[in-house]
N, C-alpha and C positions, 0 to 999 in steps of 0.2 A: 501720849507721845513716847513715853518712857518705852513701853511694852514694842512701840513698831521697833527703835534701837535697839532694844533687846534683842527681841523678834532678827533684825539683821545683823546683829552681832554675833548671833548664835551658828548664823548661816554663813558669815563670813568665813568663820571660822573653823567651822565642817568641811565648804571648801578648799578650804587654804590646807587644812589637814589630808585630805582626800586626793584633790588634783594631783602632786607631784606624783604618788602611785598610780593612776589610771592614765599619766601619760606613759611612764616609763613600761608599767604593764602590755600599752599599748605598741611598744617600739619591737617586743620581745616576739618570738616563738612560744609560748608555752605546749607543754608535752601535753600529748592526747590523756595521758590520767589526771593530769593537774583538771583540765578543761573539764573530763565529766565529772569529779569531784566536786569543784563549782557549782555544779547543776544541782545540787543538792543543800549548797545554805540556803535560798532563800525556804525552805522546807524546814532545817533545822532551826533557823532563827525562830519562825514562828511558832514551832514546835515548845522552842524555849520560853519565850513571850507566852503562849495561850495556856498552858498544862499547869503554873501554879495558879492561876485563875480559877482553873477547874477542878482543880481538888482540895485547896485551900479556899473554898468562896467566901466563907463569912469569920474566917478566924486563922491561928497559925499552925491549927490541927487539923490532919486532911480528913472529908469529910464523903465516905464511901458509901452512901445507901440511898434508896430513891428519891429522899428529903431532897437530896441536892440537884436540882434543874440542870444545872450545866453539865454537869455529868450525864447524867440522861442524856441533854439533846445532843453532847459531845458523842458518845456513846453510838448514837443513832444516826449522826452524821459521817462519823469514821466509816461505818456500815455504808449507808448511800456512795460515800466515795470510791471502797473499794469495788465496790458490786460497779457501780456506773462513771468512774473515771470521768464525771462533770460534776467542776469546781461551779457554777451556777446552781444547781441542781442540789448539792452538796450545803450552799449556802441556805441556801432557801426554806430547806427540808430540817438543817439544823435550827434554823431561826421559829419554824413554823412548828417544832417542837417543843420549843423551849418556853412559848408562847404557852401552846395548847399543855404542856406538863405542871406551868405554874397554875393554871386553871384548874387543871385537874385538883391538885395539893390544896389550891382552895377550897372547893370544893369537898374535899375528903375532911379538913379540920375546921368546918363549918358546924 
């Protein structure tokens, strides 16, 4: 029970911190640079979020050669992205890399 109050405490409070801006954002004009600006956090957020993932995976030194999976299927995923502009496609390809690369690495120090 603890966990569900947490759980809506944390939301509450997001809320409450949130709302006032996306109403008052809402009442305004914003300028056509502001607006395509926008268009591009949710790209950087995640950019921020996934990249020490993948080059720091197993310690606080980054870690650049074929050992490391994520890198690879990061690697080979950015690839499919830019070539075919499908986030689907994109997912898939990276996931189905990253799969088939630890295999591999098994494989090789067996």
């Amino acid at each position: 029970m603890n966990e569900v109050l947490l759980v809506a405490g944390m939301a509450l409070v997001t809320f409450a911190a949130r709302y006032p801006l996306l109403v008052l954002v809402g009442k305004l004009q914003l300028p056509q640079p502001v607006l395509r600006a926008l268009k591009f956090v949710p790209i950087a957020v995640l950019t921020a979020i996934i990249t020490p993932a993948i080059i720091f995976p197993r310690s606080n030194r980054p870690e650049f050669a074929l050992s490391n999976e994520y890198l690879v299927a990061a690697i080979v995923a950015a690839l499919v992205a830019w070539r075919s502009r499908n986030v689907l496609l994109t997912i898939v390809v990276g996931m189905l890399m990253l799969l088939a690369w630890r295999w591999i690495m098994a494989l090789v120090h067996m």
